[in-house]
C-alpha positions as CSV (number, residue, x, y, z in Angstrom):
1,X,11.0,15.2,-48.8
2,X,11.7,13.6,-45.6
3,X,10.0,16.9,-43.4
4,X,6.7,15.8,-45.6
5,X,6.7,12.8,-44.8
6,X,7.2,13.4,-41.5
7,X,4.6,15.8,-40.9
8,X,2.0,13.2,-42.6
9,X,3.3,10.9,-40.4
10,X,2.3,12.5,-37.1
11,X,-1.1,13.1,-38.4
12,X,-1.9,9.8,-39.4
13,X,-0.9,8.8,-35.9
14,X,-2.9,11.4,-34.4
15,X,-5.9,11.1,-36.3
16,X,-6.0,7.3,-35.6
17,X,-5.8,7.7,-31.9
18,X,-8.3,10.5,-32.2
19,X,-10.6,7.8,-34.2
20,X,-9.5,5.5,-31.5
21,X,-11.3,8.0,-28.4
22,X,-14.3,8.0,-30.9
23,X,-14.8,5.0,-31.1
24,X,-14.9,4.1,-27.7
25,X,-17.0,6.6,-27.0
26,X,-19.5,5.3,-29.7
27,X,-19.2,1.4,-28.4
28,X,-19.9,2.7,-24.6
29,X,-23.5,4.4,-25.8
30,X,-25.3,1.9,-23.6
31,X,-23.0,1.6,-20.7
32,X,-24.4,3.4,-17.6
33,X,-22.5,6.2,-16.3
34,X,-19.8,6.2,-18.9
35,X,-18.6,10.0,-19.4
36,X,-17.1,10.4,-23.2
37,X,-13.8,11.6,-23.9
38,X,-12.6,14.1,-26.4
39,X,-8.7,13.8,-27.8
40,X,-6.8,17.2,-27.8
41,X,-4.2,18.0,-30.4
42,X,-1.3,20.1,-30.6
43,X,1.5,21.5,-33.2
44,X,4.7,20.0,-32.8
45,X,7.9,22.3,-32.4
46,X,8.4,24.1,-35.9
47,X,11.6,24.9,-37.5
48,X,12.0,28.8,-38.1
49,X,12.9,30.1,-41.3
50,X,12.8,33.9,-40.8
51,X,13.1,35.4,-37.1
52,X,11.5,38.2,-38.5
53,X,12.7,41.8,-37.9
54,X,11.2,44.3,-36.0
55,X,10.5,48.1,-37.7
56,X,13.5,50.3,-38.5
57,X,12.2,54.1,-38.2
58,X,15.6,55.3,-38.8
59,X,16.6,53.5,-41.8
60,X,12.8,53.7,-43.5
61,X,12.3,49.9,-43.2
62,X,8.8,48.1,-41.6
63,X,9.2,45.2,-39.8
64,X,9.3,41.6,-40.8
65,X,7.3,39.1,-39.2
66,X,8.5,35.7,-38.3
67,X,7.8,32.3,-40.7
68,X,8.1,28.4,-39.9
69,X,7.8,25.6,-41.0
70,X,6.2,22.9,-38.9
71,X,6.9,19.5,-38.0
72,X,3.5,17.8,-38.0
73,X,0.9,17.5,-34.9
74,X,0.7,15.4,-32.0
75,X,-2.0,13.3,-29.5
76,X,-2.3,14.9,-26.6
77,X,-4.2,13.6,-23.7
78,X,-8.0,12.9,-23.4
79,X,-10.1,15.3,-21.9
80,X,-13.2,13.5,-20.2
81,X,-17.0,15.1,-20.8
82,X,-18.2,15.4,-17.1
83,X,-21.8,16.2,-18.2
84,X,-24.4,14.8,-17.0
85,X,-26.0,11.8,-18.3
86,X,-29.7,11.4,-18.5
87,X,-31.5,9.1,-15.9
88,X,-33.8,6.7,-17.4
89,X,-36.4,4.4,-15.1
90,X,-35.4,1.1,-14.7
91,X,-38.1,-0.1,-12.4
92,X,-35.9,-2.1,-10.7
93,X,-35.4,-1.3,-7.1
94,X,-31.6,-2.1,-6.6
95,X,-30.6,0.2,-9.9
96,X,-29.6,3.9,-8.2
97,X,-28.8,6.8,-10.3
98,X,-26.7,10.2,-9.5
99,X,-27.9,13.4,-10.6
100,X,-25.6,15.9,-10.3
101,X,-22.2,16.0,-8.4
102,X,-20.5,12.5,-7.0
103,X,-19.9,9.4,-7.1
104,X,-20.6,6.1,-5.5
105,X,-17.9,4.7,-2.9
106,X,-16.9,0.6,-3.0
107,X,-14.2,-1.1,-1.7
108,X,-12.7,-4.8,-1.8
109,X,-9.8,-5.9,-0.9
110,X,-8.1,-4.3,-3.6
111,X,-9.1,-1.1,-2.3
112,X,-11.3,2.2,-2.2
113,X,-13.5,3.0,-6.0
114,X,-15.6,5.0,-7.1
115,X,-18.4,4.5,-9.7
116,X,-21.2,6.5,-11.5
117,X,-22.8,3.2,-12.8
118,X,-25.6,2.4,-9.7
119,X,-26.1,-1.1,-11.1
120,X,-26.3,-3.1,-7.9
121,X,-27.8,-6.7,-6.2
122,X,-27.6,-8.1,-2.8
123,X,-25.5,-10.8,-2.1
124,X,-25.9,-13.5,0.6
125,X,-25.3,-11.3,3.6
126,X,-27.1,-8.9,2.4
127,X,-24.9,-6.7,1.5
128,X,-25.5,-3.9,-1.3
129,X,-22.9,-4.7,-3.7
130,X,-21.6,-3.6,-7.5
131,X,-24.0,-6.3,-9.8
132,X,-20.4,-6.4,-12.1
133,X,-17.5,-6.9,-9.6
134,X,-19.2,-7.9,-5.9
135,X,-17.5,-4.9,-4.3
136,X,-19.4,-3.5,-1.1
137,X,-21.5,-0.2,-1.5
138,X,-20.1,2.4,1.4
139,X,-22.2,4.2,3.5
140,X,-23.7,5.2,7.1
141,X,-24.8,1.9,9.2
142,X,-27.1,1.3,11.7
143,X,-25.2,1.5,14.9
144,X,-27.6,-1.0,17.0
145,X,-26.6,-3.6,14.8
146,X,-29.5,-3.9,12.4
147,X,-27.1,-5.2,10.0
148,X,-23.7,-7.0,10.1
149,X,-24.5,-10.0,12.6
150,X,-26.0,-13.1,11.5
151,X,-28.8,-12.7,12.0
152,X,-29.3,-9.5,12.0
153,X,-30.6,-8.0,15.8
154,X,-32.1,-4.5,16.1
155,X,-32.5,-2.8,19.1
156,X,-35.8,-0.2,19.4
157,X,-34.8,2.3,21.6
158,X,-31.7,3.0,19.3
159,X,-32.9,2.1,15.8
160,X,-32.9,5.6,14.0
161,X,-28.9,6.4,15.0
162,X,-26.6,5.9,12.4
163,X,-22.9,5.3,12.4
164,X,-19.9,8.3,11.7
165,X,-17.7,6.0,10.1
166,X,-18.1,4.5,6.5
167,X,-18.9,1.0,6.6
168,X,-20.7,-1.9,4.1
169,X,-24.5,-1.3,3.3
170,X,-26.9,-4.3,4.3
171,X,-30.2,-5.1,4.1
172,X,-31.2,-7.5,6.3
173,X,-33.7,-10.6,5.3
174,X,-34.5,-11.2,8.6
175,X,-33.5,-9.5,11.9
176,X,-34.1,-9.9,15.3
177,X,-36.1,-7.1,17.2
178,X,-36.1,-6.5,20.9
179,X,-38.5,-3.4,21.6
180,X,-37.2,-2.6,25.2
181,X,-33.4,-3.8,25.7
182,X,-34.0,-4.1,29.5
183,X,-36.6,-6.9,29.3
184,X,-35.7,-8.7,26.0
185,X,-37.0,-11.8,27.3
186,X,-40.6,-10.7,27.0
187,X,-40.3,-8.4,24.0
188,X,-38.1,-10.1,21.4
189,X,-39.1,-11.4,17.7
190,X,-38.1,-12.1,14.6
191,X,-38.9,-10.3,11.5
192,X,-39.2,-10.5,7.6
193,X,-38.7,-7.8,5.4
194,X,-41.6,-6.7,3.2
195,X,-40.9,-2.9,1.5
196,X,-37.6,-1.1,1.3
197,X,-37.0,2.4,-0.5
198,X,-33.6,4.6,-1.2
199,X,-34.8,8.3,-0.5
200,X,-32.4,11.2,-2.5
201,X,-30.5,12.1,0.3
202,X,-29.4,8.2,0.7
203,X,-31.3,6.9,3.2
204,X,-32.7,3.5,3.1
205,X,-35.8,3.0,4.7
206,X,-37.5,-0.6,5.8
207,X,-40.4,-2.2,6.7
208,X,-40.7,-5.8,8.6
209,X,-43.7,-7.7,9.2
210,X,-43.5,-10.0,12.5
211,X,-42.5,-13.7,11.6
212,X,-45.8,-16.2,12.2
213,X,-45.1,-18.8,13.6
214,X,-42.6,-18.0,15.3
215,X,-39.2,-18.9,13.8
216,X,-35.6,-19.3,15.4
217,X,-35.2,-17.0,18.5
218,X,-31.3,-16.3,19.0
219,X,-32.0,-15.5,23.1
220,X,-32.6,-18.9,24.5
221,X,-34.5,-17.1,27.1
222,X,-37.2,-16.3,25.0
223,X,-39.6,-19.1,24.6
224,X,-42.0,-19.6,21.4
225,X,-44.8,-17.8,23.6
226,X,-43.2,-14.9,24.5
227,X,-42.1,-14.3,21.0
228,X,-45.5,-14.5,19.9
229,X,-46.7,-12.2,22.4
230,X,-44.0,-9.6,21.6
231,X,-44.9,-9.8,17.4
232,X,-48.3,-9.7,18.4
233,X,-47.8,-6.3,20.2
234,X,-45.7,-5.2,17.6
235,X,-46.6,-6.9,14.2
236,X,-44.5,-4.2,12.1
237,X,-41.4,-2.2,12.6
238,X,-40.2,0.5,10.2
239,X,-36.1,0.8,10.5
240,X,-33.7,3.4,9.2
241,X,-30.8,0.6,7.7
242,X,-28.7,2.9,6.5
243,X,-27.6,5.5,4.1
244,X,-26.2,5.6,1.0
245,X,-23.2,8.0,0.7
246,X,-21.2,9.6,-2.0
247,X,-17.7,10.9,-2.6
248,X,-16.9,13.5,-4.1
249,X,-13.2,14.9,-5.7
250,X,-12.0,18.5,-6.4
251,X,-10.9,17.4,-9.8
252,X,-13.1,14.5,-11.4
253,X,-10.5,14.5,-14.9
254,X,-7.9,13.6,-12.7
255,X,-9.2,10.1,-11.8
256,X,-7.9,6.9,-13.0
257,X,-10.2,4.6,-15.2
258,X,-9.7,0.8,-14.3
259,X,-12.4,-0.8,-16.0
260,X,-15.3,-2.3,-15.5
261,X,-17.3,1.4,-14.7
262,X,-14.8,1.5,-11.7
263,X,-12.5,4.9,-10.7
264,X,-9.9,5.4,-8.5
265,X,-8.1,8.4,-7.5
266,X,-5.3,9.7,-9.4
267,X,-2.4,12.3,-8.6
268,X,-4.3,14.9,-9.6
269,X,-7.9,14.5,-8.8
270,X,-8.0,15.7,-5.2
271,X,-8.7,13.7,-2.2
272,X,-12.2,11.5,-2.1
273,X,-14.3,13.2,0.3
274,X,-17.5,11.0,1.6
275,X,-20.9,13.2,1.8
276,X,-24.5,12.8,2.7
277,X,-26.2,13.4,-0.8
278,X,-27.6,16.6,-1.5
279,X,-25.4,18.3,0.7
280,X,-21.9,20.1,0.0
281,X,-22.6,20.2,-3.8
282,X,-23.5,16.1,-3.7
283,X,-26.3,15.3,-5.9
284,X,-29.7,13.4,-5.2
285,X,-30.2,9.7,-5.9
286,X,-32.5,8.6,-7.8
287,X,-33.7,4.8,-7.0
288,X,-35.2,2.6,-9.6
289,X,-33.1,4.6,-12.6
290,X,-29.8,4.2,-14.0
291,X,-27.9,7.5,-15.7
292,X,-27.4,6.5,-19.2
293,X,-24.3,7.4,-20.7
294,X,-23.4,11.2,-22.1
295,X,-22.1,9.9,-25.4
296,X,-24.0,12.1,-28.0
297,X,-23.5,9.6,-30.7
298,X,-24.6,12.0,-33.8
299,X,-21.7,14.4,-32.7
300,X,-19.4,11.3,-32.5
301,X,-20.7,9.9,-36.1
302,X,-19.9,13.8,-37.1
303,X,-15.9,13.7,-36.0
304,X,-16.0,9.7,-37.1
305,X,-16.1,11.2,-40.7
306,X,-13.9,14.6,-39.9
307,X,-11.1,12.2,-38.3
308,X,-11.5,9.6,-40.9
309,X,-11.0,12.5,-43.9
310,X,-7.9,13.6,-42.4
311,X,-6.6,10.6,-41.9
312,X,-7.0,9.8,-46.2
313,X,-5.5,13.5,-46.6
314,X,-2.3,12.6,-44.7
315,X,-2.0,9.1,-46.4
316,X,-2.3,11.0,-49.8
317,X,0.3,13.2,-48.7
318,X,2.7,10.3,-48.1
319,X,1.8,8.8,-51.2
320,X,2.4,11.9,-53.2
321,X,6.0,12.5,-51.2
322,X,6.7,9.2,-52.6
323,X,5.9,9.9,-55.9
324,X,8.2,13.0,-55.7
325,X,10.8,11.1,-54.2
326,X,10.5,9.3,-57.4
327,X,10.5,11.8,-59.8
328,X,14.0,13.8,-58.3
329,X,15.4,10.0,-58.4
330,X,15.1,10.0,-61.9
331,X,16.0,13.3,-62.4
332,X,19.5,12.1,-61.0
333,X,20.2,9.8,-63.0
């Protein structure tokens, strides 16, 4: 009796981690991003109780084939559904979606994630950050300092050049804007920013309107007057802050899962590699729009019940190896 009990053993165990994947999939419906997993199963090693034979020409006899008798089943890992979620409008400006290949790149000082969850906000710098955990969105910066000093300075004759290396994504309140770098005294300003937009391939486009009156200048050279003059001749200045980038991996089923919508990169997922979107088989962002989660829940309520039945068939088997158990007791006495 003890094989059947066995046997029924393993499935329940497999069937309730199985239910387990299911259900997680079914509570994560609303969670943005979230790719749903799918348990795999697999026979356990089976006890053989004919070899089998092959033919005999010689002697007349056909061949035998082999029988077993097997041990039960057994969890095997979880497979993750890499499909793609569908984006639904938000409205809101600081939600970004993916669609199609990649992932979003944050870091803290914990280290280097990855997300498909575009649910973002600005902090107090400025900085483009993950609305659940505060970790800094990755990307290309502008190299004449549009962002990153307080307060932020731009620089005209350079304001459309963007950095090679990955660095924290800002978006600048207010910045200071010198038009010609080799007078700044006479052409320097502050500004306020009015409109901002996310384009697919990542790039973040701004407007600022000229500050009246004048506010703080950070040249002490500049006087109130000059100021004015310069946002008078140049009341509004459209700047190229940045780009948003995204990393992709060779194998996405090999990263890691650490909560809160977050990934990092496992042993067997490949090396991140950061691109400009909609290049190298990156896909497009889509600003104002989050990508709901691919859990397709009537398929999930469909296995709920298929998972749950074997489950009661592998109980009954126990109970029923019980009540055999029983019955040869008795006979024994």
């Amino acid at each position: 009796m003890l094989p059947n009990l066995a046997s029924a053993v393993t499935g329940l165990n497999a069937d309730q981690a199985e239910m387990s994947v299911v259900a997680n999939n079914l509570a994560n419906q609303t969670t943005p991003g979230f790719k749903s997993g799918e348990g795999e199963f697999s026979q356990m090693l089976a006890a053989s109780s004919t070899i089998g034979q092959p033919p005999a020409t010689a002697l007349g006899n056909g061949g035998r084939n082999p029988s077993s008798i097997g041990y039960g089943t057994m969890f095997g890992q979880i497979v993750t559904n890499e499909a793609q979620g569908t984006i639904a409008q938000t409205g809101n400006p600081l939600d970004f979606a993916v669609q199609g290949n990649g992932y979003f790149e944050m870091t803290d000082s914990q280290g280097a994630f990855l997300s498909r969850a575009g649910q973002f906000s600005l902090d107090q710098n400025g900085s483009l950050v993950d609305a659940q955990t505060g970790m800094i969105i990755q990307g290309y910066t502008n190299v004449s300092s549009a962002a990153g000093t307080t307060p932020a300075t731009l620089t005209g004759t350079t304001k459309a050049t963007l950095s090679t290396t990955l660095q924290g994504i800002q978006l600048p309140q207010t910045l200071i804007y010198t038009a010609n770098a080799t007078t700044p005294t006479t052409t320097t300003a502050e500004y306020q920013l009015s409109a901002w937009s996310v384009g697919q391939d990542g790039t973040i486009d701004a407007t600022y309107n000229a500050i009246a009156p004048q506010g703080a200048i950070t040249t002490p050279a500049v006087s109130a007057a000059q100021a004015q003059a310069a946002a008078q001749a140049t009341p509004t200045i459209a700047v190229v802050l940045g780009q948003v980038v995204l990393g992709t991996v060779s194998n996405p089923a090999g990263l890691v899962q650490t909560g809160n919508n977050l990934l990092q990169v496992g042993v067997n997922s490949g090396a991140v590699v950061s691109q400009v979107p909609e290049t190298g088989g990156s896909g497009a962002i889509i600003q104002g729009a989050l990508e709901n989660s691919n859990t397709n829940v009537a398929q999930e309520m469909a296995n709920l019940v298929t998972y749950s039945g074997a489950y009661d068939a592998n109980a009954r088997v126990i109970t029923m190896a019980q009540a055999m158990a029983q019955a040869l007791a008795q006979m024994v006495q």
